[in-house]
C-alpha positions as CSV (number, residue, x, y, z in Angstrom):
1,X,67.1,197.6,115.0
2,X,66.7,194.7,117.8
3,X,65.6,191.1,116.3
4,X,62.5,191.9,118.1
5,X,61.9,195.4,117.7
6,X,59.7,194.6,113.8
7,X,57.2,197.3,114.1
8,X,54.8,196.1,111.6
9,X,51.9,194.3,113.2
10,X,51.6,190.8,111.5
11,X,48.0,190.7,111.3
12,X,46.2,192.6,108.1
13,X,42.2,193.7,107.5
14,X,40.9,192.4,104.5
15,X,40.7,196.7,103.4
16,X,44.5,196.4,104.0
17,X,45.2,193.3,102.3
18,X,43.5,195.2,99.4
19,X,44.8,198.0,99.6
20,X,48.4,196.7,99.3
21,X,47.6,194.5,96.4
22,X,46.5,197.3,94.6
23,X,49.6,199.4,95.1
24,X,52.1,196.5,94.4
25,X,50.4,196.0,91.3
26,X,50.5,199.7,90.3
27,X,53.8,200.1,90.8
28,X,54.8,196.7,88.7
29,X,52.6,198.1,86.1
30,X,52.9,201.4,86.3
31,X,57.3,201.0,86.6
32,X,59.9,203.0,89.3
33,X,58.1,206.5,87.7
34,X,54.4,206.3,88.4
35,X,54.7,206.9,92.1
36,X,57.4,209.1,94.0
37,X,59.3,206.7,96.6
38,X,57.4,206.7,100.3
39,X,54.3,207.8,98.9
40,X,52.7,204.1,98.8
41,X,51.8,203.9,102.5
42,X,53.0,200.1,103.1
43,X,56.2,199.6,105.2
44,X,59.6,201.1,103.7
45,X,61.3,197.8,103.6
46,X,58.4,196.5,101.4
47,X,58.0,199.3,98.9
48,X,62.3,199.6,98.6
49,X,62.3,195.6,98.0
50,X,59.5,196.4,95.7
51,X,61.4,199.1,94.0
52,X,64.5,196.4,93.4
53,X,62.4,193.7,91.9
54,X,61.1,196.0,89.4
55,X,64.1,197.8,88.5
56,X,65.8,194.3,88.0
57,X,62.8,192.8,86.3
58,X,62.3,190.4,88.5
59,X,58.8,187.9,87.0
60,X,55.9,188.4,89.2
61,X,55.2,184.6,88.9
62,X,58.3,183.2,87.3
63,X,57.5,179.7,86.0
64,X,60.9,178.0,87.4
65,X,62.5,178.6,90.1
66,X,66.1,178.1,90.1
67,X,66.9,174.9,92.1
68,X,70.4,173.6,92.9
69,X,71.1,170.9,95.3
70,X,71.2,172.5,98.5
71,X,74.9,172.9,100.3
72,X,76.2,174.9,103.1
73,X,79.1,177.3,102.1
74,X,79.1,177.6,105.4
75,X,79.8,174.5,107.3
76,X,79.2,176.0,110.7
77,X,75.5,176.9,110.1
78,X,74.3,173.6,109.5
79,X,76.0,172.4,112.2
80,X,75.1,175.2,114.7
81,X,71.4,174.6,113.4
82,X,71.1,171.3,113.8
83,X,70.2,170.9,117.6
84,X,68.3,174.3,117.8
85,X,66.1,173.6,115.1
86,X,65.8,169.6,115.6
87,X,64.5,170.3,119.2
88,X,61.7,173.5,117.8
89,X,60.1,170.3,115.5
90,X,58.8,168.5,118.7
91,X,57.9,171.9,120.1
92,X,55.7,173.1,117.1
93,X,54.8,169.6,116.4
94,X,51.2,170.5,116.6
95,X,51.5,174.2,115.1
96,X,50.6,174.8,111.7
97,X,53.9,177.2,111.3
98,X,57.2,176.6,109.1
99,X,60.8,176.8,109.5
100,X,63.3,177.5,107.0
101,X,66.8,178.1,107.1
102,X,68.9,179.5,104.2
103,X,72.3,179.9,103.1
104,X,73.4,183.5,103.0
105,X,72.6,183.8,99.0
106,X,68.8,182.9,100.0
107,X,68.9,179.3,98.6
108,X,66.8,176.9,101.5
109,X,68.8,174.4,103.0
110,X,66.7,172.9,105.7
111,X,63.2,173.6,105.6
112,X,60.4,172.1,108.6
113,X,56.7,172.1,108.0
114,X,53.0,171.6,109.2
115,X,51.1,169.5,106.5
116,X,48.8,172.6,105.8
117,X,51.8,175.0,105.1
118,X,53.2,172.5,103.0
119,X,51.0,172.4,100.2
120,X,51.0,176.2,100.0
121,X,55.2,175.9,100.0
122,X,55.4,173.4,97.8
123,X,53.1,175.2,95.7
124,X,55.2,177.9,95.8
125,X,58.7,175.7,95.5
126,X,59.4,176.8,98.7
127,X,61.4,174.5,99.8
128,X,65.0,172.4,100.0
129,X,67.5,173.6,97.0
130,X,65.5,176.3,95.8
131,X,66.8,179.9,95.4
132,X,64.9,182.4,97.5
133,X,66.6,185.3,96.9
134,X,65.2,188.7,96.0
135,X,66.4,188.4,92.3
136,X,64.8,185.1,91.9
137,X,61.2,185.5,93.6
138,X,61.0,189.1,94.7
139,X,59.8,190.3,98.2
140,X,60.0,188.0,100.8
141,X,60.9,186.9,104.2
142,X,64.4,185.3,103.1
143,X,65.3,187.4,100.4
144,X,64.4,190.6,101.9
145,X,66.1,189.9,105.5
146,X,69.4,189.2,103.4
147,X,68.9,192.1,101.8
148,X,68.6,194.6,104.3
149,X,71.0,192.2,107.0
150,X,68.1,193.1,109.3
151,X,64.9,191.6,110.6
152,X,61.9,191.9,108.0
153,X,58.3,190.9,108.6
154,X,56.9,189.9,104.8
155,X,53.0,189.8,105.4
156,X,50.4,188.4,102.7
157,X,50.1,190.6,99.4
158,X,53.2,192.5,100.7
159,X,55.3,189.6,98.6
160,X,56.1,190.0,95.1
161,X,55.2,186.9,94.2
162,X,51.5,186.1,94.3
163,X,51.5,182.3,94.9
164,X,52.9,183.7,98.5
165,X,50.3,185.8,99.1
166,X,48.5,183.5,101.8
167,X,52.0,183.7,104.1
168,X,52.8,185.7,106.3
169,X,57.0,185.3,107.1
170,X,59.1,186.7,110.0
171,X,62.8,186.1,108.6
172,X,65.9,187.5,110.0
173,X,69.5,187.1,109.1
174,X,72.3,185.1,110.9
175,X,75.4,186.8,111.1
176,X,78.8,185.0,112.5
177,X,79.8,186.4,115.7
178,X,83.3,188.4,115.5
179,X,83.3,188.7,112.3
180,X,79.4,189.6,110.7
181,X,80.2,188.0,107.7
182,X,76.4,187.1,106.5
183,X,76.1,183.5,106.8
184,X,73.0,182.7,106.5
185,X,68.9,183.7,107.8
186,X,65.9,182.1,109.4
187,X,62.4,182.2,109.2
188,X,58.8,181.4,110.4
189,X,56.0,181.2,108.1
190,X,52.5,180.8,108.6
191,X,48.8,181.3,107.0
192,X,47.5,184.6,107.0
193,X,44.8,183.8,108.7
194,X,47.2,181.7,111.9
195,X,49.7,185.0,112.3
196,X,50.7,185.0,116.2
197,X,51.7,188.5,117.7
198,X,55.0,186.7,118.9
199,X,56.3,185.4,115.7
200,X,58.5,188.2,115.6
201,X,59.9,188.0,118.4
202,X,60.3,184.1,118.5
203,X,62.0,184.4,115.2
204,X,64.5,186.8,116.5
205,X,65.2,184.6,119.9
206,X,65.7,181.7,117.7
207,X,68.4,183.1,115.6
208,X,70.3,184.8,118.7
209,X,70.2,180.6,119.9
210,X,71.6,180.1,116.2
211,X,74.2,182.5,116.4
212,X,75.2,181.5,119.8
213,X,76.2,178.3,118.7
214,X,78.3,179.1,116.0
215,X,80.2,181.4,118.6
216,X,80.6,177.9,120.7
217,X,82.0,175.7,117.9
218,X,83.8,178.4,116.1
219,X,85.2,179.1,119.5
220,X,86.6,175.8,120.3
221,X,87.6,174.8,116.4
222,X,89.6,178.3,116.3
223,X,91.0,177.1,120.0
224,X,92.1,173.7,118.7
225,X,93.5,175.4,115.3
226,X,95.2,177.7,117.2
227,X,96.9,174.9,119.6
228,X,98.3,172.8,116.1
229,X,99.5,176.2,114.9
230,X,101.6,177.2,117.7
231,X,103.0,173.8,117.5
232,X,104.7,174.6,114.1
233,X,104.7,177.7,113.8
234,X,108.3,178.4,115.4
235,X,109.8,175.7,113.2
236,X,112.3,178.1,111.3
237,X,110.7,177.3,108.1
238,X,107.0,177.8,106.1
239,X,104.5,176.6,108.7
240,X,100.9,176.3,107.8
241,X,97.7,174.9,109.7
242,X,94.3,173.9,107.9
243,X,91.2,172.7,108.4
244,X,87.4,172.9,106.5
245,X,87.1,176.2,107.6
246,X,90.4,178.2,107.7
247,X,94.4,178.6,107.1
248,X,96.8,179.6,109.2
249,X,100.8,180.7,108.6
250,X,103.7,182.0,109.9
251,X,105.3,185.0,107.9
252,X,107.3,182.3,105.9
253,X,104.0,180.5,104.9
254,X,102.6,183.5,104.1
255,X,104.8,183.6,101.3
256,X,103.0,181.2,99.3
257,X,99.5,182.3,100.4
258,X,96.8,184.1,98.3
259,X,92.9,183.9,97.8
260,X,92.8,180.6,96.7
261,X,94.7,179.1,99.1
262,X,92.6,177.4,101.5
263,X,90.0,176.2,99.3
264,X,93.1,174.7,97.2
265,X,95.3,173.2,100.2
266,X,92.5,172.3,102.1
267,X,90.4,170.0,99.4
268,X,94.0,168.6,98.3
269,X,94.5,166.8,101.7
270,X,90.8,166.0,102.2
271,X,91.3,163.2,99.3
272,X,95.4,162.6,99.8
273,X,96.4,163.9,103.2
274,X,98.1,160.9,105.4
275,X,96.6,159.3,108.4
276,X,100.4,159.7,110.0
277,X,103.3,162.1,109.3
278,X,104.6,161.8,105.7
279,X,106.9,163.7,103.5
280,X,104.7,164.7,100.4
281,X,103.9,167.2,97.7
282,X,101.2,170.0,98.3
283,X,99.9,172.2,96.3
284,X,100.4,176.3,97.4
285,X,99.3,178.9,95.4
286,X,102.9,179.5,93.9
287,X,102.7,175.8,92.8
288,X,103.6,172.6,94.3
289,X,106.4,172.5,97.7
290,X,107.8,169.6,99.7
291,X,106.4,169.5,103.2
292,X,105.4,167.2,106.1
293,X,102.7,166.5,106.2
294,X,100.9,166.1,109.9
295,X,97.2,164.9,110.3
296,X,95.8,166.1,113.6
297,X,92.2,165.0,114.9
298,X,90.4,166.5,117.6
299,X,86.5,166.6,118.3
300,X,85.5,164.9,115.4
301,X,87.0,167.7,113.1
302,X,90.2,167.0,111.1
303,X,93.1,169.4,110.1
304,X,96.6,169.4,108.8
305,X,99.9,170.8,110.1
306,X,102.0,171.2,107.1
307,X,106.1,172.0,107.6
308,X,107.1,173.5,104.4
309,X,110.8,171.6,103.6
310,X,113.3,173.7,101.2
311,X,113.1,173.2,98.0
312,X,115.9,171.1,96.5
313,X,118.7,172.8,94.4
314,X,118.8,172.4,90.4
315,X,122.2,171.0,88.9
316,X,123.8,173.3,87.5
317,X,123.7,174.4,83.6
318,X,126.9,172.4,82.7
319,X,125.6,169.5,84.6
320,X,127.8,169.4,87.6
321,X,125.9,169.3,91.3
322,X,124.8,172.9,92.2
323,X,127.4,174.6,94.7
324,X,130.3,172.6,93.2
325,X,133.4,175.0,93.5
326,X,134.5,176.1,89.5
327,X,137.3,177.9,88.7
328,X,135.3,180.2,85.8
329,X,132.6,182.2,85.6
330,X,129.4,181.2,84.4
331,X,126.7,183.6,83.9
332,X,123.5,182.3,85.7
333,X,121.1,180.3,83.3
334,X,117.2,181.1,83.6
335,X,115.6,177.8,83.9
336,X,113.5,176.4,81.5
337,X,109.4,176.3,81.3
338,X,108.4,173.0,82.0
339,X,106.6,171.4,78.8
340,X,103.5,170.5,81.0
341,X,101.9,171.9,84.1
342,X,102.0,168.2,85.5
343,X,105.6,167.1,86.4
344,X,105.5,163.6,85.2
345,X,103.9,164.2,81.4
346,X,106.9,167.2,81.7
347,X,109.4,164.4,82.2
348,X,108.4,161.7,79.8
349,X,108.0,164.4,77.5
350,X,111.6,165.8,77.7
351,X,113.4,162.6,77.6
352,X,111.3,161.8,74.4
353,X,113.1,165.4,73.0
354,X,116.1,164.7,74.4
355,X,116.2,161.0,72.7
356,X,114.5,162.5,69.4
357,X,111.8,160.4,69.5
358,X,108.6,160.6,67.9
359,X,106.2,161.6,70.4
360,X,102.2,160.4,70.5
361,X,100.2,163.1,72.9
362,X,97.2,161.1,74.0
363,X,93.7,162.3,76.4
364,X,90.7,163.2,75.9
365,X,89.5,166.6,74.0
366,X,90.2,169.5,76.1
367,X,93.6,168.4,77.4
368,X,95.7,170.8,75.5
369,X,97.3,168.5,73.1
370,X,97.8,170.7,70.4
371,X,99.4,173.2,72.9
372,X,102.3,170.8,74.2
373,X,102.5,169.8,70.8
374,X,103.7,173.4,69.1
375,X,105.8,173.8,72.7
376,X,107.8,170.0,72.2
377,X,108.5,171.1,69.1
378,X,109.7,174.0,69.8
379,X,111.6,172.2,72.5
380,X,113.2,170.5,70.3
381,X,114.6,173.4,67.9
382,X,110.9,173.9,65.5
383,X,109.0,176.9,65.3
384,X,107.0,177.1,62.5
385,X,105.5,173.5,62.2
386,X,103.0,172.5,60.0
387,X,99.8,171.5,61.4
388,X,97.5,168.9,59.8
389,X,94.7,166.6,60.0
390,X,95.0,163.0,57.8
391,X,91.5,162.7,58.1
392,X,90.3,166.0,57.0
393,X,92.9,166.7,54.3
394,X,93.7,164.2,51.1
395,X,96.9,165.6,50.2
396,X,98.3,165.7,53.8
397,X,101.2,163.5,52.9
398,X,103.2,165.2,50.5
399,X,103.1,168.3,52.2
400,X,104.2,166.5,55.6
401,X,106.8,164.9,54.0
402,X,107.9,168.2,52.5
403,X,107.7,169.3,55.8
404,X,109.8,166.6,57.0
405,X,111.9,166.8,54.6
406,X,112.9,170.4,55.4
407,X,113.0,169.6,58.9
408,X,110.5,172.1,60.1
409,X,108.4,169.7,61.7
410,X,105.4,168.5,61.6
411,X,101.7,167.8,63.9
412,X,99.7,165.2,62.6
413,X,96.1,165.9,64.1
414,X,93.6,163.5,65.6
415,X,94.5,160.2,63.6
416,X,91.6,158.8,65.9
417,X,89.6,160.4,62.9
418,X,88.6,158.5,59.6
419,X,90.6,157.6,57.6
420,X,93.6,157.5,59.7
421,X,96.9,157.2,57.6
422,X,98.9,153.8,56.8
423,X,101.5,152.1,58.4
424,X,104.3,153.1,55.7
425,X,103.0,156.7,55.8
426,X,103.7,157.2,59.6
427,X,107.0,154.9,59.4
428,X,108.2,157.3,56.3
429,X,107.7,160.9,58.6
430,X,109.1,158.7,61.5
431,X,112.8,158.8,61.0
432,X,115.7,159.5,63.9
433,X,115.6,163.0,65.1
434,X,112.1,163.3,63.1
435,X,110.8,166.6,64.4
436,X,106.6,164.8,64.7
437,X,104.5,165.0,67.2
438,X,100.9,163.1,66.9
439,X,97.7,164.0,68.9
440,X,95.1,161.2,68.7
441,X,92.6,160.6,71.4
442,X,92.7,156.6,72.2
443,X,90.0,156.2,73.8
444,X,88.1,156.4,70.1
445,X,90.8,155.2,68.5
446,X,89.9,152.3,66.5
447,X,92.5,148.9,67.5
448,X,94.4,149.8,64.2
449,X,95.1,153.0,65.2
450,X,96.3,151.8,68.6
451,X,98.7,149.4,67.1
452,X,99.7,152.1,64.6
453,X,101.0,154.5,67.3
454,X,102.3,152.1,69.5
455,X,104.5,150.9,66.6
456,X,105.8,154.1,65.7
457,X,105.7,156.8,68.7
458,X,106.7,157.0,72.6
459,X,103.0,158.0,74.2
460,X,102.2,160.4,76.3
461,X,98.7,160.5,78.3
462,X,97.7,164.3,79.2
463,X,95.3,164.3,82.5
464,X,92.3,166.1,82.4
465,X,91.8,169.0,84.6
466,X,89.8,166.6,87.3
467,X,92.8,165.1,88.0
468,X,95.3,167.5,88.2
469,X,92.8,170.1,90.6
470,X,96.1,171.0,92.0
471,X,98.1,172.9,89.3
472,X,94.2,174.9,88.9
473,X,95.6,178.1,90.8
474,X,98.9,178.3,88.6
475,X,97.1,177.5,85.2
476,X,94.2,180.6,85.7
477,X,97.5,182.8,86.8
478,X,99.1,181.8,83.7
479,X,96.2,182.3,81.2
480,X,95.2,185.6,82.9
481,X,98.7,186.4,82.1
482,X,98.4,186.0,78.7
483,X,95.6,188.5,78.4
484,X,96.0,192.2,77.9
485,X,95.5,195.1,80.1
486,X,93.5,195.2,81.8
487,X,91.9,192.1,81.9
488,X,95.4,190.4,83.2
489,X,94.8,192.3,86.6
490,X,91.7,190.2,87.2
491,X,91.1,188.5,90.4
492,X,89.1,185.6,92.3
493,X,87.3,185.9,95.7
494,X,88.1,183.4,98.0
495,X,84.4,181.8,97.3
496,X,85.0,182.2,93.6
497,X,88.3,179.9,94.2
498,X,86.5,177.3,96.5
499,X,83.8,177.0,93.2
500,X,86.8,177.0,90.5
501,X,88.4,174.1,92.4
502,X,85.5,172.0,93.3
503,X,83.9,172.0,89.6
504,X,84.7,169.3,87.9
505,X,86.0,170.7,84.3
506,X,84.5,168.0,82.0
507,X,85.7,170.4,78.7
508,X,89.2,170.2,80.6
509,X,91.4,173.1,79.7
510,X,89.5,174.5,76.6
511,X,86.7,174.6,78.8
512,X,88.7,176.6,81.9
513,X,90.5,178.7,79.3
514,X,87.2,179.9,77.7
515,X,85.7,180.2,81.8
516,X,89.0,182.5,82.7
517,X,88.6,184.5,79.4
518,X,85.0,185.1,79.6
519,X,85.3,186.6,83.3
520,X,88.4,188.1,83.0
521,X,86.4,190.1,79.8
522,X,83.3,191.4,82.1
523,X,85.3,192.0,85.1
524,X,87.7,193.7,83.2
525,X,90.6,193.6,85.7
526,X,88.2,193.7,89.2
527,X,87.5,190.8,90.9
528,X,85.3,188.1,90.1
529,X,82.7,187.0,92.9
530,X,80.6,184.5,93.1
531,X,77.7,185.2,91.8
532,X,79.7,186.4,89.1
533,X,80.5,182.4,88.1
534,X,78.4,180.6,85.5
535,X,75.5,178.4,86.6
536,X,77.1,175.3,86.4
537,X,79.6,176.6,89.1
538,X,77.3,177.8,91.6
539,X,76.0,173.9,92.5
540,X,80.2,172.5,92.5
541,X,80.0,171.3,95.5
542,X,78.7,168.9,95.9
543,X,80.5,165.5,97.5
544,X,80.7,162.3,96.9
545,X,79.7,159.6,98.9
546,X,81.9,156.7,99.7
547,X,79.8,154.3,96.7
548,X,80.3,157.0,94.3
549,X,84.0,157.5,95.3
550,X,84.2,153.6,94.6
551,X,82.8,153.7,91.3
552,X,85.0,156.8,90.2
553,X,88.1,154.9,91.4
554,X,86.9,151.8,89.1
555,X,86.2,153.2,86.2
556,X,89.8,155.4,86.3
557,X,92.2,152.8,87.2
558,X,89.7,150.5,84.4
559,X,90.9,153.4,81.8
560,X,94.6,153.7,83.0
561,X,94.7,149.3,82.5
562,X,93.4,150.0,78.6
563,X,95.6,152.7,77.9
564,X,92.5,155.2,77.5
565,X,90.2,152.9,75.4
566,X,87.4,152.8,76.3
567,X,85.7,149.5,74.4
568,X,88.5,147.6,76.8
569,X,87.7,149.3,79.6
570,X,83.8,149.0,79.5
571,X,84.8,145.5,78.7
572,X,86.7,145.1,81.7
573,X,84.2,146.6,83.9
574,X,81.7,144.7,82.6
575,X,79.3,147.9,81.4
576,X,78.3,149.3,78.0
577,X,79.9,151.8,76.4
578,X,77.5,154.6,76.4
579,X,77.3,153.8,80.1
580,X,81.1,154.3,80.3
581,X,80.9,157.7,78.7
582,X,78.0,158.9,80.9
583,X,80.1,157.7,83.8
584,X,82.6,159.4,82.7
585,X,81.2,162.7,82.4
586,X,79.8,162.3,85.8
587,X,83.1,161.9,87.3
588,X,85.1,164.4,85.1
589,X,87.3,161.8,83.8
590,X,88.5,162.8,80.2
């Protein structure tokens, strides 16, 4: 069906109005069985979107409508918007209709309209942010289009919800040119009683001018992508090209490609890429590579050339430089798992083994201190530790000096908790070669407790998961590994990456480990979309303006300078300490 070809006349008798009331409400109180399918007499597109909302139980006037601030997972649409829809507000300046543009899951993200239609919108929470799809409100213009990826004319008592009742909507969807992904849909919305035979077709013209545009830019952003990759892509080595959008590699970059890819390359360079050519680390799906690093800038968009450089040989086991002639035969060593996903807590962590030192695993909850805790010791030649908490258990001491004492190490537990143990307890269990590793979170440490550890341990500070977005990819891939079959066969759309690496992960890795479980369990080994996500997901991305960027800076490099406590740091920045932690949640900063 044409944009234009809506059958339905948009006007309605009062008889028909009626008449269509009555039916709706029959078959929502009557359920899917009281009338055979086509036997309603009101357009099929109405009684099938009809047929939906009651089978998935959708409220007839639900009391909240979801509401997330508004963002456009697909940059081009805005954009391609914009100017069509900015020079239609002078046009129907003085006509009492509305327009409305959504993001392809029916959530409004620009929305234009006469005072009178307003009221009735508002009423309705019709408007910026709020979710519009079928599930959420039922039948209408935005939801329905979507739906049925074709133009749909939504009059009066034909929508499911009855505070839309005096509305009549023309919607149709907005496909991208090429490809037909779904991107998006617009409507016109009026009064009942203001309907214009052309609404249709208007509605229809202006999306065709919608469409068009994204053609244009996507045309000439593919051009200039295309002119940066053909620039590297001969290079003899892993060649990859990004931008906001889209990747693109030669068949050695594709190497290190997957799903999550783009969304994880690209939002790496958007906060660290160079404003020149620079030798640096980026993050690839198969973990982190050397490369140059080449910003190039053309029509106001940005991307990155990136030249992947080899990666540089290990020494070898007996500590000689890799490819040094030998005159035996050495059977090849696996190499060893890292203690920690981020390189430099790996390295301060296996000096501290290879020293014997006692070893203080600091961050906030979430971070995994426990786990790098069993795995140093382990490390270290322990592999049945004993686990305890000072604060929690009395006796703790004799049985970690029995511990000690049988050199099967020993964890000592959150000695941020109260009471924390003595000085002469901790120097006792902290001997030479002392298999002990203490977690303690500093930032509620008390200052004794500080002072304690600093006298006794080497710490280490373990980032939270905000700050360390990069290694995201490689930790899911790890923990899905660990599951059985066939939960371990689970994957991750390419939106469901872009949402896993732009949420924030305040409960750090106890929080990701318990997201990656919970999906991996309902998907059970298929792929996880979207919609498939938690709430809190769906609204990730949000970002930051340049004050907030500030502020997050400030407040990070003001807990770095106080070694993770965070009565110094509020101090320093000259804020309370309940402010601090609500900061701190906002930004994701552990």
């Amino acid at each position: 069906m044409r944009r234009d070809e809506i059958r339905n006349l948009p006007t309605l008798s009062p008889a028909e109005r009626k008449h269509i009331r009555r039916t709706r409400e029959s078959l929502i109180g009557g359920g899917l069985l009281s009338a055979p399918p086509g036997a309603s007499g009101v357009p099929r597109h109405i009684e099938m979107s009809w047929r939906r909302c009651v089978g998935d139980r959708v409220p007839v006037a639900p009391m909240d409508v979801d509401y997330r601030k508004p963002e456009d997972t697909f940059p081009a649409l805005c954009r391609a918007a914009a100017p069509v829809l900015n020079r239609l507000k002078d046009s129907f300046a003085d006509v009492p209709v509305a327009m409305v543009l959504s993001d392809a899951h029916g959530r409004i993200v620009w929305r234009h309209a006469a005072r009178r239609q307003r009221v009735v919108m508002d009423r309705a929470s019709a408007a910026e942010g709020f979710d519009y799809s079928e599930r959420s409100v039922g039948t209408n213009g935005i939801g329905t289009a979507l739906v049925e990826r074709r133009p749909v004319l939504v009059r009066g008592p034909e929508h499911y919800n009855a505070l839309l009742e005096e509305l009549t909507c023309a919607s149709t969807p907005i496909m991208e040119p090429g490809t037909g992904q779904l991107v998006g849909s617009f409507s016109l919305a009026c009064s009942i009683r203001e309907v214009h035979a052309l609404m249709a077709v208007m509605t229809g013209d202006i999306g065709r001018q919608i469409e068009a545009r994204i053609l244009d830019e996507g045309g000439e952003r593919r051009q200039r992508l295309v002119q940066a990759y053909l620039k590297v892509e001969r290079t003899g080595t892993g060649a990859l090209v990004v931008d906001e959008d889209a990747v693109l590699a030669n068949r050695l970059g594709l190497a290190h490609a997957g799903p999550e890819l783009h969304p994880l390359l690209w939002r790496f360079l958007s906060d660290n890429g160079p404003d020149r050519t620079r030798r640096m680390q980026v993050p690839l799906t198969d973990g982190m590579h050397e490369a140059l690093v080449e910003p190039m800038s053309s029509g106001g968009t940005m991307a990155y050339a990136v030249r992947l450089l080899s990666r540089r040989s290990a020494p070898a086991s007996d500590g000689s430089p890799a490819g040094a002639a030998s005159n035996r035969t050495v059977a090849p060593v696996a190499p060893r798992e890292p203690l920690h996903f981020h390189e430099d807590v790996a390295r301060q962590l296996e000096t501290a083994v290879r020293h014997g030192e006692m070893v203080a695993l600091t961050g906030g909850s979430g971070t995994g201190k426990l786990w790098t805790a069993l795995r140093t010791l382990h490390r270290a030649g322990v592999d049945d530790p004993l686990v305890v908490e000072p604060h929690v258990d009395g006796a703790w001491f004799e049985a970690a000096r029995t511990a000690v004492g049988e050199n099967r190490g020993l964890v000592l537990r959150r000695l941020h908790g109260t009471p924390s143990p003595h000085v002469q307890q901790l120097e006792a269990l902290a001997g030479p070669g002392m298999p002990v590793v203490l977690t303690v979170d500093l930032g509620r440490a008390s200052e004794a407790v500080l002072g304690l550890v600093r006298r006794v341990a080497t710490t280490v500070r373990l980032p939270g998961l905000a700050q360390s977005r990069e290694h995201l990819p490689a930790l899911v891939q790890a923990m899905l590994a660990d599951l059985p079959d066939p939960q371990s066969a689970t994957r991750f759309s390419p939106g469901a990456w872009d949402r896993l690496m732009s949420w924030h992960w305040p409960g750090n890795l106890a929080e990701l480990r318990n997201t990656v479980v919970l999906l991996a369990r309902r998907s059970g080994g298929g792929t996880v979309e979207v919609d498939d996500l938690p709430d809190e997901l769906h609204g990730s991305g949000r970002t930051a303006g340049l004050l907030e960027s500030a502020e997050r800076i400030a407040v990070g490099e003001a807990l770095r300078a106080a070694d993770g406590n965070r009565s110094r740091a509020a101090q320093a920045l000259g804020i309370g300490r309940n402010t601090l932690y609500r900061k701190m949640r906002e930004f994701g900063l552990s």
